[in-house]
C-alpha positions as CSV (number, residue, x, y, z in Angstrom):
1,X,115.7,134.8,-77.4
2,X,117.1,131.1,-78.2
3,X,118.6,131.2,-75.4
4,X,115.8,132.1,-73.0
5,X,113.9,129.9,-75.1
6,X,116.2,126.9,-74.2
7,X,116.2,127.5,-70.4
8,X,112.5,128.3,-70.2
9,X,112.4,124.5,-71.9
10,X,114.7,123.1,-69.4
11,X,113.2,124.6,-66.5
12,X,109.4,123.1,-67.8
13,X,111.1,119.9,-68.3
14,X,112.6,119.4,-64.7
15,X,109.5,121.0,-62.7
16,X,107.6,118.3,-64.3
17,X,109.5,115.4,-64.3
18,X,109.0,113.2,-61.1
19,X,113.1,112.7,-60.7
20,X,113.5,116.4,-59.4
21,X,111.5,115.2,-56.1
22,X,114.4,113.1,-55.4
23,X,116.9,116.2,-55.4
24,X,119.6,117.6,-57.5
25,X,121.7,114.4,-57.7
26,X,118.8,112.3,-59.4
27,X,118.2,114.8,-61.8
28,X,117.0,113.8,-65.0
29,X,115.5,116.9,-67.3
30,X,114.1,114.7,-69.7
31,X,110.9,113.3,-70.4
32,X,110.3,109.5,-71.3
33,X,110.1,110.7,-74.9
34,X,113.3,111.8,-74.8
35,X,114.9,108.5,-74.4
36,X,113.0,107.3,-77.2
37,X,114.7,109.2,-79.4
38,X,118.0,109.4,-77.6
39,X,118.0,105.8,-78.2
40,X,117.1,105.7,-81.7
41,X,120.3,108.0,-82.7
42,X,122.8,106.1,-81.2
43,X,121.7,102.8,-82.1
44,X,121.6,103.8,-85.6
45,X,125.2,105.3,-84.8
46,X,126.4,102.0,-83.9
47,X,124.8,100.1,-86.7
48,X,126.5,102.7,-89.0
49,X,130.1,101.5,-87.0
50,X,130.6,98.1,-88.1
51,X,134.4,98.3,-87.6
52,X,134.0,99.2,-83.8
53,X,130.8,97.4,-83.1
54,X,131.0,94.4,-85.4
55,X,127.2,93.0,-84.8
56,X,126.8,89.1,-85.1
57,X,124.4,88.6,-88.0
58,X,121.4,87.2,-87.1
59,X,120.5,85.2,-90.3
60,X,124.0,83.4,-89.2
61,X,122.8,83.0,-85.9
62,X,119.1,82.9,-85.2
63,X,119.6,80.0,-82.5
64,X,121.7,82.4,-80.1
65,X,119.2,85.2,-80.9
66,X,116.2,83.6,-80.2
67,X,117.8,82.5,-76.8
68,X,119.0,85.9,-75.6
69,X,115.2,87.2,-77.1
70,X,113.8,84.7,-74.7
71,X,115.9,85.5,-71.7
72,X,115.1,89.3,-72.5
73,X,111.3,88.2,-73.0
74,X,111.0,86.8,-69.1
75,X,112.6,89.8,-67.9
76,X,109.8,92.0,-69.9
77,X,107.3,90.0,-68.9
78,X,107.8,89.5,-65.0
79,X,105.2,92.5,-64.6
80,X,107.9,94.6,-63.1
81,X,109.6,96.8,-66.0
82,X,108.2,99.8,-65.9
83,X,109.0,101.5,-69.7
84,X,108.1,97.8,-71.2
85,X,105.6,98.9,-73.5
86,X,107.8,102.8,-74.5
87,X,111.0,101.6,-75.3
88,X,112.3,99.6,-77.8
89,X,113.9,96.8,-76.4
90,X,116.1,95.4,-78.8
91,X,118.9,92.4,-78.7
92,X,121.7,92.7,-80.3
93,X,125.1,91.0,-80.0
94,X,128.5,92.3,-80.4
95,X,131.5,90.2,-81.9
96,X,133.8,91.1,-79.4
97,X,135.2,87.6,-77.7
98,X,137.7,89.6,-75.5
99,X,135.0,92.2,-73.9
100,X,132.9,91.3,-70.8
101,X,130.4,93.3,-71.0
102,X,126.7,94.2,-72.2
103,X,125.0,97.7,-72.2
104,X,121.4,99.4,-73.0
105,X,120.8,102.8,-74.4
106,X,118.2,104.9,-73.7
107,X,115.0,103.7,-75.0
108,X,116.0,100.0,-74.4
109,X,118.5,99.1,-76.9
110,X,120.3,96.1,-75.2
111,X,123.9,95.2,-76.5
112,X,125.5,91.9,-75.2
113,X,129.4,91.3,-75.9
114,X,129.8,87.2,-76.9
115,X,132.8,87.9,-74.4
116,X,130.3,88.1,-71.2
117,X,127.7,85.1,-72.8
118,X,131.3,82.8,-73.5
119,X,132.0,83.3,-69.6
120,X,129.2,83.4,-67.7
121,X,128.2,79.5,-66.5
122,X,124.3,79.1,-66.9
123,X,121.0,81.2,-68.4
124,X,120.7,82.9,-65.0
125,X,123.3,84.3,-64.2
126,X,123.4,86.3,-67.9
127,X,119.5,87.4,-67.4
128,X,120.8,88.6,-64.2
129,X,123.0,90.9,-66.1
130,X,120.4,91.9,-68.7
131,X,118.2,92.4,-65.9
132,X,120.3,94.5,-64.6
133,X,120.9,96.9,-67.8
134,X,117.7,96.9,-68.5
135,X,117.3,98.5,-65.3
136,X,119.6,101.7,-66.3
137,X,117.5,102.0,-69.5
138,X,114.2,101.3,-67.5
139,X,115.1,103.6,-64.3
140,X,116.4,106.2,-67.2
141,X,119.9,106.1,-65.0
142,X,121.4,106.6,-68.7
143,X,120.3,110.0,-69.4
144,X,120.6,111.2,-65.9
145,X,124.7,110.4,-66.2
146,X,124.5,111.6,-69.8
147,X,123.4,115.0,-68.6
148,X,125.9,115.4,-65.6
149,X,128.6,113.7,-68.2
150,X,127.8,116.0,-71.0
151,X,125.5,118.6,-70.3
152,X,121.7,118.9,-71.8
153,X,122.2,121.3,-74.6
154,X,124.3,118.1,-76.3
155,X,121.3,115.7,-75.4
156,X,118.8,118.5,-76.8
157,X,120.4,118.8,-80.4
158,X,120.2,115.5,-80.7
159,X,116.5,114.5,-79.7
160,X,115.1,117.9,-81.3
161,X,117.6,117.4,-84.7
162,X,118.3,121.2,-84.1
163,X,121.8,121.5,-85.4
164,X,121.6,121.9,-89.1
165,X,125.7,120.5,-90.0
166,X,125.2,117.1,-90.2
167,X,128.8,116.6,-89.5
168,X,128.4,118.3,-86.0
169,X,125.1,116.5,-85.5
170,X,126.5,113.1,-86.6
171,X,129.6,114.3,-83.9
172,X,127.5,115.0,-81.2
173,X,125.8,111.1,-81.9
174,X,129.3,109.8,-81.6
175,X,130.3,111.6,-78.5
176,X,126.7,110.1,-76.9
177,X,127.6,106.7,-77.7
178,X,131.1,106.3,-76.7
179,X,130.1,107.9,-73.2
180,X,127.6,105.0,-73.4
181,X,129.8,102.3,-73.9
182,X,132.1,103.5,-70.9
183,X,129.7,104.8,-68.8
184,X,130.4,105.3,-64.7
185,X,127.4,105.5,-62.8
186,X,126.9,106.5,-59.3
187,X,126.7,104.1,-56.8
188,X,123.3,105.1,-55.9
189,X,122.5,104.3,-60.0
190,X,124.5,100.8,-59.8
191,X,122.8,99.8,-55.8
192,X,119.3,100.4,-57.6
193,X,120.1,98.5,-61.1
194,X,121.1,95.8,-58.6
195,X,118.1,95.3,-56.8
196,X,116.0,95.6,-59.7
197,X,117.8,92.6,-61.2
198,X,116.1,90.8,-58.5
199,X,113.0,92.8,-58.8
200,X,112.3,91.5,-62.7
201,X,113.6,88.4,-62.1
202,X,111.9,87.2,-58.7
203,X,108.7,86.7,-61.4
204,X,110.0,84.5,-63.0
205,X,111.8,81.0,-62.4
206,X,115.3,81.9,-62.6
207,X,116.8,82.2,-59.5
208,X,116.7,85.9,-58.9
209,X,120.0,87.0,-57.4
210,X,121.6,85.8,-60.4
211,X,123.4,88.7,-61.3
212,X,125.5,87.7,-57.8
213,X,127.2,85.0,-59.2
214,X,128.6,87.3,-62.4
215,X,130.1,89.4,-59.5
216,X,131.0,86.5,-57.2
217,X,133.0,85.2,-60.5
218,X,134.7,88.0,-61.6
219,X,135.9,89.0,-58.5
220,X,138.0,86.1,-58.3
221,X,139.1,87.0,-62.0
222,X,142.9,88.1,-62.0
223,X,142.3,90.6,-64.7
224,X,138.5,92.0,-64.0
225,X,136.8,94.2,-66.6
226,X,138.0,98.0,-67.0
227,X,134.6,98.9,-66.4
228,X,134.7,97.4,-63.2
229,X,137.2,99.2,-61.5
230,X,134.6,102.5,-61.3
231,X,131.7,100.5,-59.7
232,X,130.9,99.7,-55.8
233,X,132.8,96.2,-54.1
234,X,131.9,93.0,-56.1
235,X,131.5,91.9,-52.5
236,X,129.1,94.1,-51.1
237,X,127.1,93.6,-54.0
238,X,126.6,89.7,-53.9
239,X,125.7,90.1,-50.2
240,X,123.1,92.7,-51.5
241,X,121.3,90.6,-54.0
242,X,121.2,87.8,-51.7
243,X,119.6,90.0,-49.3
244,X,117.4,91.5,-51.4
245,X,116.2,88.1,-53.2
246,X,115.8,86.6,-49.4
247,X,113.6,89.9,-48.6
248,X,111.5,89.3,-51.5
249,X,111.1,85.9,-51.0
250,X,111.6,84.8,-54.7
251,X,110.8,81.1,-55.2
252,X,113.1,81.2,-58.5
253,X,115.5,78.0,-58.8
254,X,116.6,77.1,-62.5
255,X,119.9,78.0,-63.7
256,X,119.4,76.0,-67.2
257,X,123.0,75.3,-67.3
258,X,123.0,72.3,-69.6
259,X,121.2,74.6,-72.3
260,X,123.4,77.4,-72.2
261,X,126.6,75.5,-73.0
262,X,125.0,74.3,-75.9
263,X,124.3,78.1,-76.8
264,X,128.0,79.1,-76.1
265,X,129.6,76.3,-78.2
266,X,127.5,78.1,-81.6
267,X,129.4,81.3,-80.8
């Protein structure tokens, strides 16, 4: 009876979810809710992981936090993210100087290396690339690769607390967030985080293809990201965000370059 009872669940869960319109390979057989709590779990998993994730204390640094806060804030606020007021959305930063890279959970939890904010040149370019994660959290891109990645009954346990050893609970957490941290999506998943970059950003006045000059940069790096080797031509990708900034018609110019140098010399 379980499981029919688990099937029936699934099946009520996809029929109503506005992803199954768009065909098997968008699937995503949660609801909204689902995230919420998704994301809860593994953030709490990697608060409990100080060794792996080694978080940079805020009261030690509540300069750089209220500057990535305010970068997330404009993002938040352009009018254009559509789970603003469901999810979470909170900043934290990873001690990880060798690492370029930032990530959201489900839910909204955004995670920013000090690797990627010690390279990048200027404010825009690193909303560009929160705007962009954000986008996978806000377009649920997460749990749609989580459930291809490692199948819904996984996903359910967690989110309905239904296994009873904690051990295997607290496992299945674990296996959720280190599928996070490496986490290939499709092309189709990285085109639309992309161009909703530009989306949330063309609001405000950041220049809006500003994720375009992270790829533009690290193409051009001799060692580029793991991470990067999975995801669609740095090229192809610049020219897209132009494009899709230009189609918009976002009036966006600041890069506050001077003020994010003063940030990266406190890290």
């Amino acid at each position: 009876m379980k499981y029919f009872a688990s099937i029936f669940l699934l099946l009520s869960i996809t029929m109503g979810c506005k992803s199954f319109k768009k065909g098997w390979n968008d699937l995503n057989v949660f609801p909204v809710s689902y995230d919420i709590e998704l994301g809860k779990q593994v953030s709490g998993d990697i608060a409990s992981k100080a060794k792996d994730f080694p978080i940079l204390p805020e009261s030690q640094y509540p300069d750089v936090y209220r500057y990535i806060r305010k970068i997330t804030s404009k993002i938040l606020n352009s009018g254009k993210v559509e789970n603003k007021s469901q999810f979470a959305w909170e900043v934290k930063i990873i001690k990880d100087d060798k690492t370029l890279n930032a990530f959201a959970t489900p839910g909204g939890y955004i995670y920013v290396y000090t690797g990627l904010i010690k390279y990048l040149d200027a404010e825009d370019q690193l909303a560009g690339v929160l705007a962009h994660e954000i986008a996978h959290a806000d377009r649920r891109h997460s749990t749609k690769q989580l459930t291809k990645l490692l199948g819904t009954q996984i996903l359910l346990d967690i989110v309905l607390n239904s296994v009873s050893d904690k051990k295997q609970a607290n496992a299945n957490i674990g296996k959720v967030t280190t599928a996070l941290i490496g986490l290939k999506f499709s092309r189709s998943h990285e085109a639309e985080a992309d161009k909703y970059s530009v989306i949330y950003l063309c609001p405000t006045d950041y220049s809006a293809d500003g994720a375009a000059a992270f790829f533009e940069k690290i193409k051009n790096n001799p060692t580029p990201p793991e991470w990067l080797s999975t995801h669609p031509s740095s090229s192809h990708r610049v020219k897209d965000i132009h494009g899709e900034k230009a189609k918009l018609g976002c009036k966006g110019n600041r890069h506050y370059r001077s003020e994010y140098q003063r940030i990266k010399k406190m890290l």
